[in-house]
N, C-alpha and C positions, 0 to 999 in steps of 0.2 A: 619539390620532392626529388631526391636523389633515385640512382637505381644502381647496384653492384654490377663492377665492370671487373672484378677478382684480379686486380693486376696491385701492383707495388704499389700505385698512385691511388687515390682516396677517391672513390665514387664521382663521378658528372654525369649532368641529368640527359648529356646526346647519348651514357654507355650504355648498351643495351645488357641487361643482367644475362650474363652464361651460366647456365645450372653445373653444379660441382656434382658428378658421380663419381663411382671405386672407378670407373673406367677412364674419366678423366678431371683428374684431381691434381697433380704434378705442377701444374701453372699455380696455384694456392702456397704462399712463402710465409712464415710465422714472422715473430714467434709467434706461441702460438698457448692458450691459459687456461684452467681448470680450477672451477670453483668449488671448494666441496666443506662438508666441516668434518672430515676426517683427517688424523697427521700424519703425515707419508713423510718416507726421507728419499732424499736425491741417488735417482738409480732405480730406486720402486717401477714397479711396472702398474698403472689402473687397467683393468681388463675390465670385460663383459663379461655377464653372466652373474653379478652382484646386488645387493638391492639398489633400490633408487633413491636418490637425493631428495624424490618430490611426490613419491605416495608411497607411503608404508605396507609393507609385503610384498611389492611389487618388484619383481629381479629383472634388471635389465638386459635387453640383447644388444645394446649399445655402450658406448665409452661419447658425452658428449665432449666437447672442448670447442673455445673460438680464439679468430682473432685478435678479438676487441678485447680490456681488461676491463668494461663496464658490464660487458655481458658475465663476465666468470665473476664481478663482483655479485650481483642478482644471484647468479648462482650459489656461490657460496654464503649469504647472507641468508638465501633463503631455505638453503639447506637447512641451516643450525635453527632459523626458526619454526619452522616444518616440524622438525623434529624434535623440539624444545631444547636445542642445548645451548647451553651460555658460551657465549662468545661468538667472532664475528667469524669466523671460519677462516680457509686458507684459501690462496690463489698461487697454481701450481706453474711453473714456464713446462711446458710438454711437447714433446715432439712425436707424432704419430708412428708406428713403424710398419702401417701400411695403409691401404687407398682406403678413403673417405667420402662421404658425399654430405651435400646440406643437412641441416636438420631439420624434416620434414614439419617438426610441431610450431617453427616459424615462419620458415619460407617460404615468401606466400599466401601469406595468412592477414596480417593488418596491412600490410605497405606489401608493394612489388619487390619481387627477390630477396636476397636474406641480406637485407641491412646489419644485423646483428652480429653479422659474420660468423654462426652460430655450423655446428659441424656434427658431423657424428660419423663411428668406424665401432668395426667388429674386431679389429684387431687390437693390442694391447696399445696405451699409450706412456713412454717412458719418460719421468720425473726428470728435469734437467735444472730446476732448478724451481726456488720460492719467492712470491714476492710476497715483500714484507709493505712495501709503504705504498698500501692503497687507499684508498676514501671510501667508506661505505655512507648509503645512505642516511639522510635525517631520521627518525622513528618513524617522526608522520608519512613519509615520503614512503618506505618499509611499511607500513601499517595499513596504507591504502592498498598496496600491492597485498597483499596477504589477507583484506576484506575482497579484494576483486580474485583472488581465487578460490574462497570459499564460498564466494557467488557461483560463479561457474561451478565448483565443486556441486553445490547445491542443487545444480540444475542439470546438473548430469553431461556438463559439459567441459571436464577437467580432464579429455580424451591425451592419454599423451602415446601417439604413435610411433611404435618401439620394435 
């Protein structure tokens, strides 16, 4: 098992995980992705205070965004099936325009530290650019992940800390 050492270099298992706050977040370098199935063009700003990607009605006090481009695919994959809409969604290049801290609904949660390199801020995040050529999952592969949150949804345990 690895653990986030938040530097340039890709996780080893001696680096002991440094939690990312708005207070120190500035060592964190992108780029940096945003999965959504909404169409934004480059220059847009995503703010908080919007609905959510991942429970309907629910207005966010966050802007999420990561690292990783597998973690913003999930996201956007799962956006557009969440909310029934056709197609695979988009993945945004974003740069914050101010301090951040982990995203508490994963880091910490299955595995130590935020492997996912998963993020969250109150402040706006600005559109820099799209990518166009990512992989999204198999169906099956999507299909399990979307019965294992209506499990927890089921059970009252689809808490998402915001």
């Amino acid at each position: 098992m690895t653990t986030q050492n938040h530097s340039d270099e890709r996780p080893t298992a001696a680096a002991p995980y440094v939690p990312v706050t708005f207070d120190s977040c500035e060592h964190i370098k992108g780029p940096f992705y945003h999965g959504t199935r909404f169409a934004f063009e480059i220059g847009d700003h995503l703010v908080a205070g919007r609905g959510s990607n991942f429970q309907e009605g629910r207005i966010s006090n966050n802007v999420y965004f990561a690292a990783l481009v597998e973690t913003a695919v999930w996201g956007a994959e799962l956006s557009c099936a969440l909310s029934g809409t056709e197609g695979r969604g988009h993945i945004y290049i974003v740069e914050p325009t101010g301090p951040f801290e982990d995203d508490p609904n994963v880091t910490n949660k299955k595995f130590p530290g935020n492997i996912t390199q998963s993020y969250r801020t109150r402040q706006p995040l600005q559109i820099v650019g799209e990518l166009h050529s990512w992989q999204g999952h198999a169906p099956e592969v999507l299909g399990r992940m979307l019965d294992n949150l209506a499990r927890l949804r089921e059970q009252g345990l689809d808490v998402i800390e915001d």
